[in-house]
C-alpha positions in Angstrom: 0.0 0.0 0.0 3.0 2.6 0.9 4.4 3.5 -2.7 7.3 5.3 -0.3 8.8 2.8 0.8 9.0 -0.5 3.1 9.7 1.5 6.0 7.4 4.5 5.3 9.5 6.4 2.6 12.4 6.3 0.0 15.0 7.4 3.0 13.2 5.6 6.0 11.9 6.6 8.7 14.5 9.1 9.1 14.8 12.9 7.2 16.2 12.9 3.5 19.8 14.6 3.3 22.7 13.9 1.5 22.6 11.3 -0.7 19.2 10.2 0.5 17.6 13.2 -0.8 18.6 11.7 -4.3 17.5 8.9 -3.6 13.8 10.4 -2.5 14.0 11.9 -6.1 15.1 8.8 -8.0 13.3 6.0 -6.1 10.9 6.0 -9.3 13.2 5.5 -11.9 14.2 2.0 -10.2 12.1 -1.3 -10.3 10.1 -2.1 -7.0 7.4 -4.0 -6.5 5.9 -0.6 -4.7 6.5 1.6 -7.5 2.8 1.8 -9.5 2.3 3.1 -12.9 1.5 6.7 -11.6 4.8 6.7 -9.9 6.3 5.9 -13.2 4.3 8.3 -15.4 4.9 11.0 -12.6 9.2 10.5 -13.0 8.6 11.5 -16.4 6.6 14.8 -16.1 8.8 16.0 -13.8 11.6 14.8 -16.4 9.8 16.7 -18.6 9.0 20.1 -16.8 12.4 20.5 -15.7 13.4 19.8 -19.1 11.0 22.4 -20.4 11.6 24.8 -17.9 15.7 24.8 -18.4 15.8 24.3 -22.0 12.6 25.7 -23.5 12.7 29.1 -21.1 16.2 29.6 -22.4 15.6 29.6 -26.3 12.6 31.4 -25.6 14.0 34.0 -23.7 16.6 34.4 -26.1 14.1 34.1 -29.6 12.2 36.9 -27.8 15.1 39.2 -26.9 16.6 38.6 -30.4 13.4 39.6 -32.1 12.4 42.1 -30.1 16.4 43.6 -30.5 15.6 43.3 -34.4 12.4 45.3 -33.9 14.3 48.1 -32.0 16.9 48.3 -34.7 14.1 48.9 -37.6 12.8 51.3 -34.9 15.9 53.6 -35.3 16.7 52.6 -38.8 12.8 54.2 -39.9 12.2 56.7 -37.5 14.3 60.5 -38.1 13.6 63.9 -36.0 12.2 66.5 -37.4 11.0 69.8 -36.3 7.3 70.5 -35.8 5.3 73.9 -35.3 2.4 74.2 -32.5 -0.5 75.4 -33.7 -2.6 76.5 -30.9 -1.7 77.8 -27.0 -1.7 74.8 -24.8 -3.2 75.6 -21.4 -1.0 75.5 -18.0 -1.5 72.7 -16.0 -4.0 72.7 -13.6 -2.6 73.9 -9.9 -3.1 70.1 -8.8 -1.3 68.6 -11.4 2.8 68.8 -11.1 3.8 71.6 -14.7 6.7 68.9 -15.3 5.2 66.0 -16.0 1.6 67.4 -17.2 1.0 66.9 -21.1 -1.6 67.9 -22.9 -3.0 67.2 -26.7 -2.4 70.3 -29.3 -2.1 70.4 -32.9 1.1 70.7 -34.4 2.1 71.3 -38.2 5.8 69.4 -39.7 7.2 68.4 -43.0 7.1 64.4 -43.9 10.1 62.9 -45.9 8.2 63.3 -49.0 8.2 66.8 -49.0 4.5 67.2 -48.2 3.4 69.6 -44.6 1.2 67.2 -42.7 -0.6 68.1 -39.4 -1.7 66.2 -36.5 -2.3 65.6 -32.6 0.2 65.2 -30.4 1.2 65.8 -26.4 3.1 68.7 -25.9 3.8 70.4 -22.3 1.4 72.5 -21.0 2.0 76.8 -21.5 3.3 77.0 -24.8 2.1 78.9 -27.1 1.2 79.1 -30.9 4.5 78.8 -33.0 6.7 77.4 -30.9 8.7 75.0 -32.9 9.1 71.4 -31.5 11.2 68.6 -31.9 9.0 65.9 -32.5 10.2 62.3 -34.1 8.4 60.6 -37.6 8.5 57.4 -39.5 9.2 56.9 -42.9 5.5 57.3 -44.1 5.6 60.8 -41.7 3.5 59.7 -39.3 4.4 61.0 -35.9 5.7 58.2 -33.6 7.9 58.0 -30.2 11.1 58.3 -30.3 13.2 54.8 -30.9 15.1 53.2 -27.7 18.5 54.0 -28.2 21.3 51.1 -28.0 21.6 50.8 -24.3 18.1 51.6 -23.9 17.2 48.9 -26.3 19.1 46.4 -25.0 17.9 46.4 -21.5 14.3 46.6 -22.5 15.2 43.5 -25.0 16.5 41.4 -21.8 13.1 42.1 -20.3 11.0 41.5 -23.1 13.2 38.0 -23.3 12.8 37.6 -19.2 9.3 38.2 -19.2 8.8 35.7 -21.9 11.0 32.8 -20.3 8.6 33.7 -16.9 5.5 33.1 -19.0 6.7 29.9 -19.6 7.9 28.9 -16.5 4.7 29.6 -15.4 2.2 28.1 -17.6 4.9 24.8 -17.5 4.9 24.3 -13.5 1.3 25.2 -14.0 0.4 22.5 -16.3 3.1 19.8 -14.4 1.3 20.2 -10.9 -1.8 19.5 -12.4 -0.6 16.7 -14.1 0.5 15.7 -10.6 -2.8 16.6 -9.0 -4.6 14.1 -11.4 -2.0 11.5 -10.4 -2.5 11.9 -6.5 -5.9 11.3 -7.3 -5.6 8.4 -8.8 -3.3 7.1 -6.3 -5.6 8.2 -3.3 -8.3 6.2 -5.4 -6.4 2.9 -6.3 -5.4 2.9 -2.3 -8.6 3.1 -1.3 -9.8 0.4 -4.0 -7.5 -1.7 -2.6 -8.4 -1.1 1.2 -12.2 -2.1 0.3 -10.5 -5.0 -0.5 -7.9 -6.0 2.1 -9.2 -4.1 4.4 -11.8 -6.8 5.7 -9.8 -9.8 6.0 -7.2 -8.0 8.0 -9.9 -6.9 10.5 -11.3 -10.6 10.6 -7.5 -11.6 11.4 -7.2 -9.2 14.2 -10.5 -10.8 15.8 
């Protein structure tokens, strides 16, 4: 009944350490007459996870950072400056609200690669007023965009991108191996109890 162990557990009845706490971890890879198919099935998800975890985090950390570096690069390979005009005051902030880091949304007037004067909505600090020239960024098409990450910039957001990527899978991998554990402590807990319906009896009739 004890998949453990004849004494109550891979390393006895005293604590794993050392040595023994390899064996706690390996005990299912070995043939016992204990071990059930669960046990055997359960060695290889965690196989697996780790597996998945290690290996499959890694490239995917690094596939994300790589493309995400890529994008960065096209960023600052499309994107120029160019020089804009305000066309309209822009209000002062409100007395709550700090006059550094206030924007607000004002229409401004620049030239696109093509030659052609475009205009648009943009944020703009608050108290400017009407033709004060800007130094806005643009895309190759001239539409107005943020300003591209530079090198150092675009390298540390790429690492996150990639770390944030290799923690999504980590997560939805130890997610999906403890529930494949779940499911097999269920069916452990219900083959043990199968069986104690069915020793069970003649051990009490021995005891008698």
């Amino acid at each position: 009944m004890n998949v453990d162990g004849p004494t109550g557990g891979p390393c006895g009845r005293r604590p794993c350490t050392g040595g023994r706490r390899a064996d706690r971890w390996l005990w299912r890879w070995r043939r016992s007459p204990l071990r059930r198919r669960e046990d055997v099935i359960e060695a290889w998800v965690l196989l697996v996870t780790w597996v998945v975890l290690v290996v499959g985090g890694a490239v995917t950390g690094l596939v994300t950072a790589h493309a995400a570096g890529q994008e960065f690069a096209r960023q600052r390979a499309d994107r120029h400056a160019v020089r804009a005009v305000l066309l309209a005051d822009v209000p002062s902030a409100p007395s709550s609200a700090g006059t550094e880091s206030y924007r607000a949304s004002a229409p401004v007037r620049w030239t696109a690669p093509d030659g052609s004067t475009r205009t648009g909505r943009t944020l703009v600090a608050t108290g400017l007023r009407a033709g004060t020239p800007l130094a806005l960024w643009q895309d190759g098409r001239g539409v107005l965009a943020s300003a591209p990450p530079g090198g150092a910039e675009a390298v540390f957001e790429a690492a996150l991108f990639g770390a944030g990527a290799a923690l999504g899978l980590a997560g939805v991998v130890h997610a999906a191996g403890a529930t494949a554990r779940w499911r097999l402590d269920r069916r452990r807990l219900n083959g043990w109890a199968t069986e104690w319906e069915r020793v069970g009896p003649r051990w009490a009739r021995k005891t008698r």
